[in-house]
C-alpha positions in Angstrom: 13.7 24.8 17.2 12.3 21.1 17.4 8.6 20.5 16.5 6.3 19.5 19.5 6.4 15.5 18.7 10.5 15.5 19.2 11.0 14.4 15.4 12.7 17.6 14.0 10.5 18.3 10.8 7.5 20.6 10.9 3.7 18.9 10.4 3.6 19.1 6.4 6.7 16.6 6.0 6.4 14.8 9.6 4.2 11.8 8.3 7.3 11.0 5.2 9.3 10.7 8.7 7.2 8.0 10.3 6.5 5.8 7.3 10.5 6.1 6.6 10.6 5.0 10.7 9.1 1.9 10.3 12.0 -0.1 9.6 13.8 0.7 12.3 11.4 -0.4 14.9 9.5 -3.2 15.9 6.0 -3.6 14.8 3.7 -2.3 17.9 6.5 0.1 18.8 5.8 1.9 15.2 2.0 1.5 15.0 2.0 3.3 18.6 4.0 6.0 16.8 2.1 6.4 13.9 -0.9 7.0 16.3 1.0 9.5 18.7 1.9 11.3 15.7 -1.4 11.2 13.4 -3.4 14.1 14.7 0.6 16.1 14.8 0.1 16.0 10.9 -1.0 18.3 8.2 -0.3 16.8 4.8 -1.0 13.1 5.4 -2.8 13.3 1.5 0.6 13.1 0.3 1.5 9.8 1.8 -2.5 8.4 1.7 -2.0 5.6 -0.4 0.9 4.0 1.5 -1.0 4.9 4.9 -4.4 2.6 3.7 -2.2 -0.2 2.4 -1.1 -0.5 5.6 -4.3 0.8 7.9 -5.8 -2.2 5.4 -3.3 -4.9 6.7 -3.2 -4.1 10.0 -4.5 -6.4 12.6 -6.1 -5.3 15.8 -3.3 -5.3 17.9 -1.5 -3.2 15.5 -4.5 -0.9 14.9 -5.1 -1.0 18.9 -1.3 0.2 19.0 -2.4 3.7 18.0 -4.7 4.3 20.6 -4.2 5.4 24.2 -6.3 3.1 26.8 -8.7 5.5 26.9 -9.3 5.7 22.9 -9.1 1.7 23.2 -11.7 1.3 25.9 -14.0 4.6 24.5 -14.0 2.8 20.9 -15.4 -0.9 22.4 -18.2 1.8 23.2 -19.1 2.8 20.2 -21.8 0.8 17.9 -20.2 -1.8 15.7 -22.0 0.3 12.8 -19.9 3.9 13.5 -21.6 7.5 12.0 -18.4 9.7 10.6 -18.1 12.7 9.5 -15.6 14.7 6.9 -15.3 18.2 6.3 -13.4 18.6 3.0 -13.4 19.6 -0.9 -13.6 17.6 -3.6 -9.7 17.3 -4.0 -9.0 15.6 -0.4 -12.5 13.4 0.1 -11.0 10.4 -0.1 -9.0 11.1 3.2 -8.2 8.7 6.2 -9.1 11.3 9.6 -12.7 11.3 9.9 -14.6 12.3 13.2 -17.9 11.3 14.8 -19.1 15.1 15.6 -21.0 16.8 12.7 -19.9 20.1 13.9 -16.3 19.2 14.1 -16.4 18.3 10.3 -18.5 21.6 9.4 -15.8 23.3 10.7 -12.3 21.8 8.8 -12.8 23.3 5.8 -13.0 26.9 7.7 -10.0 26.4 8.9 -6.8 28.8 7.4 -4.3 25.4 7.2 -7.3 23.4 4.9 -9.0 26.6 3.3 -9.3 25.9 -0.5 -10.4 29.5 -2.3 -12.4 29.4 -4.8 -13.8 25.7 -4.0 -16.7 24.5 -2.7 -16.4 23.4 1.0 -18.1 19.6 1.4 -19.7 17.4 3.9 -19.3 14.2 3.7 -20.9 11.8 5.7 -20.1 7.7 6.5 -20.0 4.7 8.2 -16.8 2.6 9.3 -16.8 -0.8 11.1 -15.7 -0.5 14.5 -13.4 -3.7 14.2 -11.4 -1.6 11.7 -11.3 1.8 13.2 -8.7 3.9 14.8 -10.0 6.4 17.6 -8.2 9.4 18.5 -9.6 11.4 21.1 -6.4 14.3 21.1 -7.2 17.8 20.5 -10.7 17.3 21.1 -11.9 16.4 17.4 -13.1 12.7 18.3 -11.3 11.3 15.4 -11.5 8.3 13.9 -8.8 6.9 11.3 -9.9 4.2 8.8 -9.7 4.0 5.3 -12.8 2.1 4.5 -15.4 4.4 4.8 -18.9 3.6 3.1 -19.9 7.4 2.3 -23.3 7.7 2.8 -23.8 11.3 1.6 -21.7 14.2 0.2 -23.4 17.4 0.8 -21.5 21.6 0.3 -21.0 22.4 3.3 -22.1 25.6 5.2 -19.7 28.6 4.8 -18.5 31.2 6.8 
């Protein structure tokens, strides 16, 4: 059986897939990819570095790739200055998915595919520029990918 996303891997190795893509198509073509596939992706940790070298060099119209026109035209919305949030442990803080919604974060590190037992759950929250964020409004989660977030407080989060 084929994942959802047509690639034929499952979410924990579908990111390696894309980065090994990138080659092989042109530029906008694989930036557009890379967005259409982000949110389709559980172990983007493993590939973090790689993903902010390039989230770093990326111009607009690449970043602007990764968005649908309604992600485009909801990000020129948003203040230049943008509030984010990350629900996390101490082992994957420094992580690229962020989302505006408080709650949304509160809840990730509830969740059975991020659960770390015996570690304390954390809430972390930041600011990103707008000129170098990535909106992703798919399953609901108001995400925004950047890798230059100024954390402006790391709190534990409430449990369970």
């Amino acid at each position: 059986m084929r994942d959802p996303n047509g690639i034929g891997v499952d979410s924990y190795s579908r990111m390696g897939v894309v980065l090994e893509s990138r080659e092989l198509m042109s530029d906008l073509a694989w930036f557009a990819q890379l967005g259409d596939t982000w949110s389709a992706c559980d172990n983007i940790a493993s590939c973090r570095d790689e993903l902010s070298t390039i989230l770093r060099e990326a111009t607009r119209p690449q970043l602007d790739a990764m968005m649908t026109p309604e992600e485009r035209d909801a990000l020129a919305t948003m203040p230049e200055a943008i509030e984010v949030w990350r629900g996390c442990y101490k082992v994957n803080q420094n992580g690229l998915s962020w989302t505006t919604r408080r709650e949304t974060a509160e809840l990730f590190p509830l969740l059975n595919r991020y659960k770390r037992f015996g570690d304390t759950p954390l809430l972390l929250s930041g600011v990103v520029g707008r000129s170098r964020a990535v909106f992703k409004m798919d399953r609901g989660e108001s995400g925004i990918i950047a890798p230059d977030v100024c954390v402006i407080a790391r709190v534990e989060a409430r449990h369970a």
